[in-house]
C-alpha positions as CSV (number, residue, x, y, z in Angstrom):
1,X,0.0,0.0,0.0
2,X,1.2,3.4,-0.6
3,X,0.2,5.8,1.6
4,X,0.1,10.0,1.3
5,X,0.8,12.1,4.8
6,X,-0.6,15.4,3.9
7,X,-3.4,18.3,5.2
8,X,-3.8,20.6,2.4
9,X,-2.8,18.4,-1.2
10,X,-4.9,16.3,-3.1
11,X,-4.1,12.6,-2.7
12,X,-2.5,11.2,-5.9
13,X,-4.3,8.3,-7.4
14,X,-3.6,4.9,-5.5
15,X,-2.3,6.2,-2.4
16,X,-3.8,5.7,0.8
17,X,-4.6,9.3,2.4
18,X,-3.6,10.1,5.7
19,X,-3.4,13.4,8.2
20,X,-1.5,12.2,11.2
21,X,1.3,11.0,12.0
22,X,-0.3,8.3,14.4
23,X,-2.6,7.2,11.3
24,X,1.2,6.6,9.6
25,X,2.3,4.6,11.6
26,X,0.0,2.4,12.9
27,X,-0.1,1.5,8.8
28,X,3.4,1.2,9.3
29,X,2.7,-1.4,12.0
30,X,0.5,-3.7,10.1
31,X,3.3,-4.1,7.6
32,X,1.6,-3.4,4.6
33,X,3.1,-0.2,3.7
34,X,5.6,-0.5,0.5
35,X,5.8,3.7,-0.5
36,X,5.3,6.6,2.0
37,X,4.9,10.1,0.7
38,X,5.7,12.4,3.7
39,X,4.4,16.2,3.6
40,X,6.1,18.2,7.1
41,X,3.3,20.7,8.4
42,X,0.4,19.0,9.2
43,X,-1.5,21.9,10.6
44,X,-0.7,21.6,14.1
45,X,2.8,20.8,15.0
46,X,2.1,19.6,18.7
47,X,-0.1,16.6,16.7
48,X,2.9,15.9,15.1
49,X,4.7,16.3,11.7
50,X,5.9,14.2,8.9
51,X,9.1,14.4,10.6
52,X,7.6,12.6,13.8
53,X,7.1,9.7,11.7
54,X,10.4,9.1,10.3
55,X,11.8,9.5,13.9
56,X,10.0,6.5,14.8
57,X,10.8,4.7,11.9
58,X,14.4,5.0,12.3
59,X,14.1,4.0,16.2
60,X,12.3,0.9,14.8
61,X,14.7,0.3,12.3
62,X,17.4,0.3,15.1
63,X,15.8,-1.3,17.5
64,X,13.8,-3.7,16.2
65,X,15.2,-4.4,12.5
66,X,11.9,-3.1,11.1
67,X,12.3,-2.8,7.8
68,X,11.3,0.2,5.8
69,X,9.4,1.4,3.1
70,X,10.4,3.8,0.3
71,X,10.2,7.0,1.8
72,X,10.1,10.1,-0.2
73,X,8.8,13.7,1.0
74,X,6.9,16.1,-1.1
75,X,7.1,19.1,1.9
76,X,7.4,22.6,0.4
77,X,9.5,23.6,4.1
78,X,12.6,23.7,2.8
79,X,14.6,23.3,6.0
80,X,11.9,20.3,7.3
81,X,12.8,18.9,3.9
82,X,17.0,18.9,4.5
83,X,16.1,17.6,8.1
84,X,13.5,14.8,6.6
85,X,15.9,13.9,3.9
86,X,19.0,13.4,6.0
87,X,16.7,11.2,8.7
88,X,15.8,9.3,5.5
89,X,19.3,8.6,4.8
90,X,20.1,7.5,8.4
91,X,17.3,5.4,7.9
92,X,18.5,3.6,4.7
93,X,21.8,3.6,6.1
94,X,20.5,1.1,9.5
95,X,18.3,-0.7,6.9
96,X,21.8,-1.6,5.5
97,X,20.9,0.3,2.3
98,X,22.7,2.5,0.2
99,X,22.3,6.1,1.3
């Protein structure tokens, strides 16, 4: 399943649409998740951001071996993005994948 974190955009066609970071990742949990599109500003930052979900991610990843997705973000923050992106790499880089 490929599932869209976003507030404002329009969900592309076959993505699963989500709002919250808690919505994310109990997705995440099931297993089924194969593609995760990751928008920053949610519209309240103490609900959490897209960032909030790639923290737990990696602390699954090292803690548990849980194996990841593809990740991607499609934030328009441009600092959220350069801190996404580089938690995306430290991901990949536990995952034992090229980073």
């Amino acid at each position: 399943m490929k599932v869209f974190l976003d507030d404002e955009r329009a969900t592309p066609e076959g993505w699963v649409r989500t709002y919250w970071p808690e919505e994310v990742i109990a997705l995440l949990e099931n297993g089924q998740v194969t593609e995760l599109s990751l928008d920053h500003d949610l519209g309240d930052d103490a609900h959490g951001t897209g960032y909030t979900v790639l923290l737990w991610l990696e602390e699954q990843v090292a803690t548990r071996g849980f194996v990841p997705p593809l990740l991607k973000v499609h934030s328009a923050n441009s600092s959220a993005r350069v801190k996404m992106e580089a938690a995306i790499a430290s991901i990949a880089r536990l995952a034992g994948r090229m980073g």
